[in-house]
Structures are given as C-alpha cells and as structure tokens.
N, CA, C and O of each residue as an XYZ file, in Angstrom:
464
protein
N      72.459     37.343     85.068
C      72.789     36.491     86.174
C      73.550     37.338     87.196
O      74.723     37.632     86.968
N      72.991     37.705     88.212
C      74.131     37.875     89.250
C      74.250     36.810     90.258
O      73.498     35.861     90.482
N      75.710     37.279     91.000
C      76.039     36.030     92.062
C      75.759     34.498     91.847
O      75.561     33.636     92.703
N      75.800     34.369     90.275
C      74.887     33.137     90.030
C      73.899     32.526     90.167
O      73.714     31.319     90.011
N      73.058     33.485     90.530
C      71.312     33.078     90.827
C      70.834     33.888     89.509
O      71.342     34.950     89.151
N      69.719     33.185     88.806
C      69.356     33.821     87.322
C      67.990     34.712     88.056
O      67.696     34.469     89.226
N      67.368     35.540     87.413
C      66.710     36.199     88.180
C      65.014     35.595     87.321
O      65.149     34.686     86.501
N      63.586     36.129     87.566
C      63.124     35.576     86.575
C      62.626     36.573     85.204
O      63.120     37.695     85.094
N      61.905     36.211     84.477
C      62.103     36.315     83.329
C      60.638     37.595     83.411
O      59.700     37.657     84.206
N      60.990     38.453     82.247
C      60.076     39.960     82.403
C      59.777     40.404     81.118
O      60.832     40.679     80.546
N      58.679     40.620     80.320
C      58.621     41.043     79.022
C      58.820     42.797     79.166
O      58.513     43.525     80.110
N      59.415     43.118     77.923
C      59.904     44.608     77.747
C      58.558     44.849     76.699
O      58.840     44.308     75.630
N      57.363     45.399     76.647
C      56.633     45.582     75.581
C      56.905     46.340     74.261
O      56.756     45.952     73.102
N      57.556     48.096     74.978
C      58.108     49.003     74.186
C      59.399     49.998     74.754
O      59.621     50.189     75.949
N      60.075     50.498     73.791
C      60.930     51.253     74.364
C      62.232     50.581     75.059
O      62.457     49.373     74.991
N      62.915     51.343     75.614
C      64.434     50.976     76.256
C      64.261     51.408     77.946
O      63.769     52.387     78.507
N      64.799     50.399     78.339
C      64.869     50.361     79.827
C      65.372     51.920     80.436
O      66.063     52.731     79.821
N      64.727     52.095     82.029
C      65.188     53.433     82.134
C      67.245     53.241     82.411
O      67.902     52.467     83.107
N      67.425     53.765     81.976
C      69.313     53.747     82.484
C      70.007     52.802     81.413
O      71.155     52.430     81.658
N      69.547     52.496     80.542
C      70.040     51.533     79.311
C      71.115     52.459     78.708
O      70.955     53.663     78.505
N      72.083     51.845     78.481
C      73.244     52.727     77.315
C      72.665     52.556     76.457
O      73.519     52.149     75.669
N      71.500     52.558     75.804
C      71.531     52.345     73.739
C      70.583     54.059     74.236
O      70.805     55.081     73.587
N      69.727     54.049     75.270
C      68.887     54.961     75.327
C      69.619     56.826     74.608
O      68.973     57.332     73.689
N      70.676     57.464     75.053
C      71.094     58.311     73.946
C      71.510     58.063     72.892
O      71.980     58.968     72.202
N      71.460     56.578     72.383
C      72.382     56.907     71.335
C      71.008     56.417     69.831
O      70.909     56.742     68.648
N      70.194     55.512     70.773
C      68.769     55.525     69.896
C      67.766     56.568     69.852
O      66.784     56.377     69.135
N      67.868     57.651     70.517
C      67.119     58.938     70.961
C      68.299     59.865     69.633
O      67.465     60.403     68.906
N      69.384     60.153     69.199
C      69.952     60.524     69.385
C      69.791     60.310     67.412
O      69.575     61.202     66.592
N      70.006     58.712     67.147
C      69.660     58.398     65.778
C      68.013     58.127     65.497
O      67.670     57.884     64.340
N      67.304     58.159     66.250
C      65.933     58.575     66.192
C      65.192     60.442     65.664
O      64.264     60.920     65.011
N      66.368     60.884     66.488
C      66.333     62.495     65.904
C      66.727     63.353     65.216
O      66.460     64.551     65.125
N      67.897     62.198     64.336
C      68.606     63.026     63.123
C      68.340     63.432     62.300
O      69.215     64.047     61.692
N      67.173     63.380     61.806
C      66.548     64.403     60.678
C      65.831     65.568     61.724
O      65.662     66.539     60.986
N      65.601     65.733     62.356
C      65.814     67.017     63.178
C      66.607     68.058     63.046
O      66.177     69.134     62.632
N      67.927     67.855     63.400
C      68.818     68.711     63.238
C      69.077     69.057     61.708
O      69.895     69.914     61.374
N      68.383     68.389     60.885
C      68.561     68.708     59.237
C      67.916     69.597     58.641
O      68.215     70.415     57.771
N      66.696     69.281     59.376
C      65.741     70.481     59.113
C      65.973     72.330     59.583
O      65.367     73.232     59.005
N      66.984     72.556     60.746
C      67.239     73.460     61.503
C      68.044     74.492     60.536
O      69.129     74.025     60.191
N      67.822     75.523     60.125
C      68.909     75.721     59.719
C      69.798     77.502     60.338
O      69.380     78.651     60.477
N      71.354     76.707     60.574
C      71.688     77.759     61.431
C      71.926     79.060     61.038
O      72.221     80.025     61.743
N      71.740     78.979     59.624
C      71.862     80.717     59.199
C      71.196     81.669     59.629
O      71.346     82.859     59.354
N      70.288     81.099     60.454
C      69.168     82.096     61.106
C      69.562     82.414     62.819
O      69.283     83.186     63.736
N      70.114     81.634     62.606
C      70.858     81.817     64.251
C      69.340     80.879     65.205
O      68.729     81.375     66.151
N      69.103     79.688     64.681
C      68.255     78.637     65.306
C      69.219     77.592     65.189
O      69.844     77.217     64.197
N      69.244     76.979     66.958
C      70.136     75.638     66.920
C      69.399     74.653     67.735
O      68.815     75.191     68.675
N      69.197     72.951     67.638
C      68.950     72.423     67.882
C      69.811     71.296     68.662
O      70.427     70.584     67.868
N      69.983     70.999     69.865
C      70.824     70.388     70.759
C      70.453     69.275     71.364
O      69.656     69.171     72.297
N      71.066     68.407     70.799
C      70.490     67.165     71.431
C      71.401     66.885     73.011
O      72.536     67.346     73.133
N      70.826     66.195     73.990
C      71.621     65.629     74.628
C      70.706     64.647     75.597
O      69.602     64.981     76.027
N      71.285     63.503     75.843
C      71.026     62.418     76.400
C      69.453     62.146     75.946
O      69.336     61.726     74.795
N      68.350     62.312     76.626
C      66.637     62.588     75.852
C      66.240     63.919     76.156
O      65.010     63.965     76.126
N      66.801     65.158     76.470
C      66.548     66.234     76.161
C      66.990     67.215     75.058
O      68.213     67.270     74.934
N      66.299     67.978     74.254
C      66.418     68.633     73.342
C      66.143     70.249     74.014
O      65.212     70.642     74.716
N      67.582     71.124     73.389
C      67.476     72.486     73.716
C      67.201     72.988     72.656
O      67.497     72.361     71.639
N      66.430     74.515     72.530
C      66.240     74.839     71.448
C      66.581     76.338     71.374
O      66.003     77.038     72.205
N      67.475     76.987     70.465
C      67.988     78.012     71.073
C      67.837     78.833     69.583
O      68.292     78.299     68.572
N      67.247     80.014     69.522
C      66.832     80.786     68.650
C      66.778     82.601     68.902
O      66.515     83.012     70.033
N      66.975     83.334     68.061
C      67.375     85.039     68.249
C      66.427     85.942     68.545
O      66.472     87.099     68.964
N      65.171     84.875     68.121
C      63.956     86.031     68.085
C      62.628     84.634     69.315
O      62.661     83.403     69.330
N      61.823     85.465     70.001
C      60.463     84.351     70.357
C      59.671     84.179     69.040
O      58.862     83.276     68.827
N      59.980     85.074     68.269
C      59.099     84.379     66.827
C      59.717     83.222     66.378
O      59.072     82.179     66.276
N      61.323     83.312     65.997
C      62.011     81.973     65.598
C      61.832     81.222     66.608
O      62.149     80.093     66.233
N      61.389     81.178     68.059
C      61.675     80.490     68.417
C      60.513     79.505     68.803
O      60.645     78.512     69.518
N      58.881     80.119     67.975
C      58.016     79.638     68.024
C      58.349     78.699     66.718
O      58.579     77.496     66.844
N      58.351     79.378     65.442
C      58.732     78.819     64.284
C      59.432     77.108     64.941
O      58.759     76.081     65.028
N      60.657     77.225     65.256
C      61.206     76.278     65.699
C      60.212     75.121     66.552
O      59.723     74.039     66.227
N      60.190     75.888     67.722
C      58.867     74.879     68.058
C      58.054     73.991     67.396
O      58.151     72.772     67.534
N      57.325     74.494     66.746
C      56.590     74.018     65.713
C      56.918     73.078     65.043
O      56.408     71.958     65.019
N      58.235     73.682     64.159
C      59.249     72.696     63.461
C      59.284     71.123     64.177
O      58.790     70.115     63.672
N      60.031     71.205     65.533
C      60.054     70.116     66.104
C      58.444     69.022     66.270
O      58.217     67.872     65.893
N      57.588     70.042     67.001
C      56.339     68.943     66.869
C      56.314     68.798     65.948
O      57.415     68.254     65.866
N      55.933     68.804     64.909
C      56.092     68.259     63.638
C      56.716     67.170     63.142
O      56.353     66.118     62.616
N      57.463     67.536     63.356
C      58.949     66.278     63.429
C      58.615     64.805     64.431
O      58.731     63.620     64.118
N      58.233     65.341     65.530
C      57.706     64.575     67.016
C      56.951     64.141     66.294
O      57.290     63.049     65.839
N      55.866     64.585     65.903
C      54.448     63.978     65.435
C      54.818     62.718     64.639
O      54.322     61.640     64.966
N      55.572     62.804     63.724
C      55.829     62.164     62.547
C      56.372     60.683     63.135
O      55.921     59.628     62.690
N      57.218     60.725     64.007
C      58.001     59.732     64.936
C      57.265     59.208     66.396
O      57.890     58.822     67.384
N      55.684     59.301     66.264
C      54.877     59.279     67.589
C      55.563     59.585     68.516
O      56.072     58.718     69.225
N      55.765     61.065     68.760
C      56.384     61.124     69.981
C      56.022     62.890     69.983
O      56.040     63.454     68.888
N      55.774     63.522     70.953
C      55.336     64.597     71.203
C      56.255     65.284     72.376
O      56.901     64.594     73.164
N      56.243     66.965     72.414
C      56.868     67.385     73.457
C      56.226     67.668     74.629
O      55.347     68.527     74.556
N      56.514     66.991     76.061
C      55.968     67.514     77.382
C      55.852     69.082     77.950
O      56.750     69.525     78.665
N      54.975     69.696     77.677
C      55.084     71.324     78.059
C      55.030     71.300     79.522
O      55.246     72.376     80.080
N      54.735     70.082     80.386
C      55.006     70.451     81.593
C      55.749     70.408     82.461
O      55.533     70.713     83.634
N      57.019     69.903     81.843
C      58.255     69.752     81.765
C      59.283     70.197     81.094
O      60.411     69.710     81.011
N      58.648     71.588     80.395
C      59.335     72.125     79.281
C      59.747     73.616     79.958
O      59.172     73.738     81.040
N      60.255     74.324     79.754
C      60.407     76.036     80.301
C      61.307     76.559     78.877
O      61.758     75.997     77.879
N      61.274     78.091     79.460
C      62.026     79.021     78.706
C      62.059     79.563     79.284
O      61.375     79.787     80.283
N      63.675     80.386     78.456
C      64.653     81.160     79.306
C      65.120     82.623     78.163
O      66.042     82.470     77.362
N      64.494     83.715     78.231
C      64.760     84.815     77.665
C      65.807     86.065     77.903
O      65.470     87.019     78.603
N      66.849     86.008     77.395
C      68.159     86.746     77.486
C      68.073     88.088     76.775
O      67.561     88.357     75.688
N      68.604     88.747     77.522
C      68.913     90.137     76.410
C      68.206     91.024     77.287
O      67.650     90.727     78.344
N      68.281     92.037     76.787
C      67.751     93.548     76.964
C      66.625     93.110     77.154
O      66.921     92.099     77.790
N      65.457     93.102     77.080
C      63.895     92.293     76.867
C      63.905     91.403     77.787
O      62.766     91.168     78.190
N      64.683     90.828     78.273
C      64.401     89.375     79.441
C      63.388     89.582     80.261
O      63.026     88.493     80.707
N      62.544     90.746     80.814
C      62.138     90.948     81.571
C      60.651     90.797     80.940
O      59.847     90.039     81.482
N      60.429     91.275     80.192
C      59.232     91.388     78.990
C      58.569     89.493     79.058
O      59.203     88.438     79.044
N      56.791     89.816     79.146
C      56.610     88.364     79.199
C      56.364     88.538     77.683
O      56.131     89.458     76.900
N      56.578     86.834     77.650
C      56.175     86.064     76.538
C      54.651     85.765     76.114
O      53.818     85.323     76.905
N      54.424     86.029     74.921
C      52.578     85.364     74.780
C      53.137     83.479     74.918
O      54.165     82.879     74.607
N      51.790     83.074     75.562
C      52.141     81.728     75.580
C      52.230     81.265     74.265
O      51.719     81.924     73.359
N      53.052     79.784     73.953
C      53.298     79.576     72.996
C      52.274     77.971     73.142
O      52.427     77.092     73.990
N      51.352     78.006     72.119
C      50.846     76.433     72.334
C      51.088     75.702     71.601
O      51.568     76.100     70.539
N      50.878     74.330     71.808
C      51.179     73.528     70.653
C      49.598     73.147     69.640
O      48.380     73.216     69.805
N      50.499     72.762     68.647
C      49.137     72.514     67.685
C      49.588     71.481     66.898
O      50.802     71.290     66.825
N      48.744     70.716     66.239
C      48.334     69.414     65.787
C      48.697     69.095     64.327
O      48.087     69.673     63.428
N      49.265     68.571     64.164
C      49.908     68.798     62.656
C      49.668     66.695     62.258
O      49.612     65.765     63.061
N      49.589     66.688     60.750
C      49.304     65.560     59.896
C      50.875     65.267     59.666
O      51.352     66.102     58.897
N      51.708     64.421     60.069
C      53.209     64.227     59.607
C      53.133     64.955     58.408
O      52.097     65.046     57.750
N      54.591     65.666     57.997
C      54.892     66.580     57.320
C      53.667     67.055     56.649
O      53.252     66.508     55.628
N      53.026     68.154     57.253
C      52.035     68.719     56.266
C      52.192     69.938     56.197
O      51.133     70.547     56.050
N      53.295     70.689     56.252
C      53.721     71.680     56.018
C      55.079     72.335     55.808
O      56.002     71.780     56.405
N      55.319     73.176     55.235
C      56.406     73.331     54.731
C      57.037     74.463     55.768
O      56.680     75.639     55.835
N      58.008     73.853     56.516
C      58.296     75.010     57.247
C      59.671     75.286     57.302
O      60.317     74.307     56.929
N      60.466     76.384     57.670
C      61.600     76.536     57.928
C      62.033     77.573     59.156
O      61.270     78.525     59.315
N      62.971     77.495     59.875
C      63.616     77.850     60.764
C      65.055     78.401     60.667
O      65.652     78.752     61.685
C-alpha cells in the first residue's frame, strides 16, 4: 500500500524480485555447498558476494579446474554461468601472456569427481 491507494495485484512466477533483500542472502544459502567443495590448500578461493561469484586461483590450470568445479555445481542447482558477462584478470610476471580460451562443458549433476 502506498499513500493508501493499494496498487493492483501481479503474479511472481519464479525467482526474487530485482532489488529484494532475501535476493543475497537466498543466492548466498543457495551456494553453500560451493564453497565446500573449494578447497583452500591449493590456494583456490571462492567469493561470494551479493549474485556475483569471484573465483581466485594460483595457476590458469586451477583456475580452469575451478571453473569447472562451479558449473557443475550450477548445473546441479539449474543455474549456469554467463560467459558474456564473465572476464578474467591475470596477475604476476605472465599477465601479459594470453590465455587458451577456457569453455564450458556439459556435465550430468555430480558426475564427476573433481577437486580444486
């Protein structure tokens, strides 16, 4: 209700409104077996924040590994990552050096055993 005029009535089919407060915090417990799977002894970390996920790893091999990891994960939870909205950012001595592209590929919920 604002100003006391009711407004009219709208079906929500799926999902959370754009600008909703539950939206990080259901994104957030939607992705917690994510970060379980990560493990940081390898120097791979997984960062959640608001509906973006950073993914920060030592090597472009871990950091394909990782990749992977996540679709996987995505897959499992119908939900997939946007590569056209996605980038990377390569630090170090090497920054300059391109990357082979990294693609995504198609995975059966957990059908593989992977680690990061």
């Amino acid at each position: 209700m604002l100003c006391h005029i009711w407004t009219a009535t709208f079906q929500i089919n799926f999902g959370v409104r754009q600008g909703s407060v539950l939206s990080p915090y259901l994104f957030a417990l939607y992705l917690d077996d994510l970060g379980k799977l990560i493990d940081p002894a390898n120097g791979c970390y997984a960062i959640l924040y608001a509906d973006d996920i950073l993914l920060l790893s030592p090597s472009v091999t871990y950091l394909e590994r990782l990749l992977h990891l996540c679709e996987n994960e995505l897959a499992c939870l119908d939900m997939a990552i946007n590569f056209k909205k996605s980038g990377c950012l390569r630090v170090g001595l090497r920054c300059d050096i391109e990357c082979t592209a990294v693609r995504p590929i198609s995975f059966n919920c957990r059908n593989m055993d992977m680690e990061c």
